[in-house]
N, C-alpha and C positions, 0 to 999 in steps of 0.2 A: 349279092355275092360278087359281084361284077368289080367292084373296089377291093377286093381280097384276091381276086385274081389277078387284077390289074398289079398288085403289089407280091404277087410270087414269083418266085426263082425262075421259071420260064416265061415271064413275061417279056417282050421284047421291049418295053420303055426304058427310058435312062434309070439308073441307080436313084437318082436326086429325084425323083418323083414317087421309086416308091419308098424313099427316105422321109421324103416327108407325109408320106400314107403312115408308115410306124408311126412318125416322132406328131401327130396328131392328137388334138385332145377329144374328150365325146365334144368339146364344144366347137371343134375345128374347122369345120366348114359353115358355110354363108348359102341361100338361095341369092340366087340373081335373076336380075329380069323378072321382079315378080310384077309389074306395069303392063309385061307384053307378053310373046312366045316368043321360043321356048325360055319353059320356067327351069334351071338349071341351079345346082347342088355343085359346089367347087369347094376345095380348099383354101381356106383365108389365105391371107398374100396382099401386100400393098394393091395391089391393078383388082384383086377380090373385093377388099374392102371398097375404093372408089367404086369401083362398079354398083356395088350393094348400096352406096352411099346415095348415088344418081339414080336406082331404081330400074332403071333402061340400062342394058346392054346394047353397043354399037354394032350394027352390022359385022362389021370385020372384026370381033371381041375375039374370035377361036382364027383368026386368021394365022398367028404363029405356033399352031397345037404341035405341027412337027419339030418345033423346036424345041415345046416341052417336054414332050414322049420320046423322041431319041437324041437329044443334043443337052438336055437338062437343063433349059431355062427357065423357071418355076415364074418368072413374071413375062413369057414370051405370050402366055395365053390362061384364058382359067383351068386350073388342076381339075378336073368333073373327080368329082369323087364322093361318095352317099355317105350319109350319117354316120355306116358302121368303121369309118374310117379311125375315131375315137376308141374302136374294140381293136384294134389291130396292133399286135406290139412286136411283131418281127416279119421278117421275110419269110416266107417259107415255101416248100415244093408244092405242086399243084394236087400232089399223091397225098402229101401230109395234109393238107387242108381238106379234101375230100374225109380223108380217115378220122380225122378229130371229129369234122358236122355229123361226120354219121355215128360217130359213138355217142357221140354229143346228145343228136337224137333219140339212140338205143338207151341211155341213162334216161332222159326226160321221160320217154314215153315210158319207161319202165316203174318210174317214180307215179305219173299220172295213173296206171294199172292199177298200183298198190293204192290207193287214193282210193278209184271207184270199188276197189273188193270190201276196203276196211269200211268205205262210206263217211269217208274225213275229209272233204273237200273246204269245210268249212274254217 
Protein backbone atom coordinates (compact mmCIF):
# COMPACT_ATOMS: atom_id res chain seq x y z
CA UNK A 1 0.00 0.00 0.00
CA UNK A 2 2.75 2.33 0.51
CA UNK A 3 3.11 3.07 -3.38
CA UNK A 4 -0.74 3.95 -3.58
CA UNK A 5 -0.20 6.43 -0.85
CA UNK A 6 2.87 7.68 -1.99
CA UNK A 7 0.74 8.50 -5.27
CA UNK A 8 -2.37 10.25 -3.47
CA UNK A 9 -3.66 13.62 -3.38
CA UNK A 10 -2.09 14.31 0.00
CA UNK A 11 1.06 13.15 -0.66
CA UNK A 12 3.72 15.69 -0.27
CA UNK A 13 5.96 14.42 -3.54
CA UNK A 14 6.16 16.18 -6.81
CA UNK A 15 3.24 15.69 -9.21
CA UNK A 16 5.78 13.87 -11.75
CA UNK A 17 6.43 11.08 -9.45
CA UNK A 18 3.10 10.35 -8.74
CA UNK A 19 2.62 10.85 -12.62
CA UNK A 20 4.51 8.38 -13.24
CA UNK A 21 3.14 5.97 -10.42
CA UNK A 22 -0.45 6.14 -12.66
CA UNK A 23 1.10 6.22 -16.17
CA UNK A 24 2.97 2.65 -14.95
CA UNK A 25 2.53 -0.53 -16.60
CA UNK A 26 2.16 -4.17 -14.24
CA UNK A 27 5.45 -4.31 -15.87
CA UNK A 28 6.93 -1.02 -14.81
CA UNK A 29 9.19 -1.36 -12.27
CA UNK A 30 12.91 -3.14 -12.06
CA UNK A 31 14.54 -4.80 -8.70
CA UNK A 32 17.99 -3.20 -8.20
CA UNK A 33 20.83 -4.24 -6.31
CA UNK A 34 19.91 -7.83 -6.51
CA UNK A 35 24.27 -8.66 -6.05
CA UNK A 36 23.97 -6.74 -2.69
CA UNK A 37 21.81 -4.86 0.15
CA UNK A 38 19.44 -3.31 -0.01
CA UNK A 39 17.39 -5.22 -2.61
CA UNK A 40 15.07 -2.35 -3.97
CA UNK A 41 11.89 -2.19 -6.29
CA UNK A 42 11.90 1.35 -8.53
CA UNK A 43 10.33 2.53 -11.30
CA UNK A 44 12.02 1.81 -14.83
CA UNK A 45 13.75 5.14 -16.01
CA UNK A 46 17.04 5.29 -18.01
CA UNK A 47 19.40 5.57 -14.32
CA UNK A 48 16.70 2.23 -13.35
CA UNK A 49 17.44 0.30 -16.24
CA UNK A 50 21.54 0.94 -16.07
CA UNK A 51 21.39 0.30 -12.51
CA UNK A 52 19.48 -3.10 -13.20
CA UNK A 53 21.75 -3.57 -15.96
CA UNK A 54 25.12 -3.29 -13.51
CA UNK A 55 23.36 -5.52 -10.96
CA UNK A 56 25.05 -3.21 -8.06
CA UNK A 57 23.58 -0.12 -7.02
CA UNK A 58 26.27 2.81 -6.07
CA UNK A 59 26.49 4.02 -2.63
CA UNK A 60 25.23 7.37 -3.49
CA UNK A 61 22.36 5.71 -6.00
CA UNK A 62 19.23 7.60 -3.73
CA UNK A 63 21.67 10.53 -2.97
CA UNK A 64 19.27 12.88 -5.15
CA UNK A 65 15.83 11.23 -3.61
CA UNK A 66 14.96 14.97 -2.58
CA UNK A 67 14.97 16.01 -5.91
CA UNK A 68 12.75 13.31 -6.84
CA UNK A 69 9.98 13.47 -4.24
CA UNK A 70 9.63 17.41 -4.20
CA UNK A 71 11.35 19.06 -7.25
CA UNK A 72 10.43 16.24 -9.82
CA UNK A 73 13.42 14.90 -11.19
CA UNK A 74 12.38 11.23 -12.24
CA UNK A 75 16.23 10.51 -13.22
CA UNK A 76 17.65 12.63 -9.85
CA UNK A 77 17.29 9.01 -7.98
CA UNK A 78 15.44 5.57 -8.29
CA UNK A 79 11.47 6.02 -8.15
CA UNK A 80 11.04 3.05 -5.01
CA UNK A 81 7.92 2.11 -5.81
CA UNK A 82 6.30 -1.89 -5.39
CA UNK A 83 4.85 -3.99 -8.15
CA UNK A 84 1.24 -2.71 -7.45
CA UNK A 85 2.47 0.43 -9.14
CA UNK A 86 1.01 -1.27 -12.55
CA UNK A 87 -2.82 -1.35 -10.63
CA UNK A 88 -2.78 2.31 -10.04
CA UNK A 89 -4.50 4.46 -12.81
CA UNK A 90 -5.25 7.70 -10.98
CA UNK A 91 -4.50 9.96 -8.34
CA UNK A 92 -6.64 9.80 -5.74
CA UNK A 93 -7.57 11.00 -1.74
CA UNK A 94 -6.24 8.99 0.92
CA UNK A 95 -10.15 8.77 2.08
CA UNK A 96 -10.99 7.31 -1.23
CA UNK A 97 -8.38 4.67 -1.23
CA UNK A 98 -8.99 3.63 2.09
CA UNK A 99 -13.01 3.32 1.19
CA UNK A 100 -12.48 1.33 -2.24
CA UNK A 101 -9.76 -1.61 -0.21
CA UNK A 102 -12.26 -1.90 2.32
CA UNK A 103 -15.31 -2.45 0.06
CA UNK A 104 -12.98 -4.05 -2.10
CA UNK A 105 -12.38 -6.47 0.84
CA UNK A 106 -16.27 -6.60 2.04
CA UNK A 107 -17.11 -7.87 -1.86
CA UNK A 108 -14.12 -10.66 -1.71
CA UNK A 109 -14.74 -11.87 1.50
CA UNK A 110 -18.30 -11.85 0.83
CA UNK A 111 -17.90 -13.77 -2.35
CA UNK A 112 -15.41 -16.42 -0.40
CA UNK A 113 -18.55 -16.89 2.34
CA UNK A 114 -20.79 -17.80 -0.48
CA UNK A 115 -18.12 -20.35 -1.75
CA UNK A 116 -17.64 -22.10 1.68
CA UNK A 117 -21.75 -22.34 2.35
CA UNK A 118 -22.49 -23.64 -1.47
CA UNK A 119 -19.18 -25.76 -0.94
CA UNK A 120 -17.82 -24.66 -4.61
CA UNK A 121 -14.40 -23.86 -4.04
CA UNK A 122 -13.54 -26.03 -6.68
Amino acid sequence: MGTRFVSCTESPVHANYKNAIVDAKETGTLVLNKKSTPCIRALKSERTRAIHGEGLMAPDALKGIRELYFHGDMEAAPALAGQSAGLIDAVKSARQIIEETVAQFFSITGRLGGLATARAFG
